[in-house]
N, C-alpha and C positions, 0 to 999 in steps of 0.2 A: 821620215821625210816631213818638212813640212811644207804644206798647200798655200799657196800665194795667191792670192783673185786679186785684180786690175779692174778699178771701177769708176763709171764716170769718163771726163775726157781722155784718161789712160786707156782703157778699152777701146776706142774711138780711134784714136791716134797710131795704136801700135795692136788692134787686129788680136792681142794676147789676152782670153779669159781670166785664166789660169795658169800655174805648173807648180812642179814641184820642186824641193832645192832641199842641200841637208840642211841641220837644226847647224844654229848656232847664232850670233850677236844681229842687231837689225843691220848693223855695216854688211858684217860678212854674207848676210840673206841677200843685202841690196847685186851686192859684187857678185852672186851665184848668179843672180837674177841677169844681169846684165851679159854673163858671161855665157848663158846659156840663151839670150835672145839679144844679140847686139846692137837691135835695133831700138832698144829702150835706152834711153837715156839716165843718169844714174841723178841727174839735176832734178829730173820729171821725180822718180820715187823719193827722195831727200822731200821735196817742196808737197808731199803730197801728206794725207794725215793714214798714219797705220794705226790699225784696231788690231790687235791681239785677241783670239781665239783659243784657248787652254782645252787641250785635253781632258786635264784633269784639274779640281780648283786645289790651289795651292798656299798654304797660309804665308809663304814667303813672299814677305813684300820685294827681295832683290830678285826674284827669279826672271821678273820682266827686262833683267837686261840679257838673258838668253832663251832664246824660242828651243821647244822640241821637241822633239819627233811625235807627230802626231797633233801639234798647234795650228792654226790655221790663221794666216798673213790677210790682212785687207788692206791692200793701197787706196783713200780715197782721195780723187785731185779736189784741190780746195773749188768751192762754187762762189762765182761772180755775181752779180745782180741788184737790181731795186725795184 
């Protein structure tokens, strides 16, 4: 599985720390995401910035376009201010 944390206004807004979802592309993570709390919006995680978390370091520069099992997800919503 991997561990999804919601940070920033996403926390805030939709009450969800954490959860887990299967490994697979950042679309299909978003789509678990959504499917299994439907109160998140899928515009909110798209607009937000994700940090990838690796298990293990991996000399593959393509592997960042599949997460898994055992990665760990950070949605962060973008910060406003001056």
């Amino acid at each position: 599985m991997v561990t999804v944390r919601l940070y920033g206004r996403l926390t805030h807004r939709y009450d969800v720390k954490a959860t887990q979802v299967p490994p697979g592309s950042l679309e299909e993570i978003i789509g678990a995401i959504v499917e299994k709390h439907p109160e998140i919006r899928p515009e909110d995680l798209k607009n937000a910035r994700p940090i990838v978390k690796r298990a293990k370091a991996e000399n593959d520069r393509q592997s960042g376009t599949q997460l898994q099992s055992g990665d760990e997800l950070i949605f962060m919503s973008p910060v406003g201010g001056g």
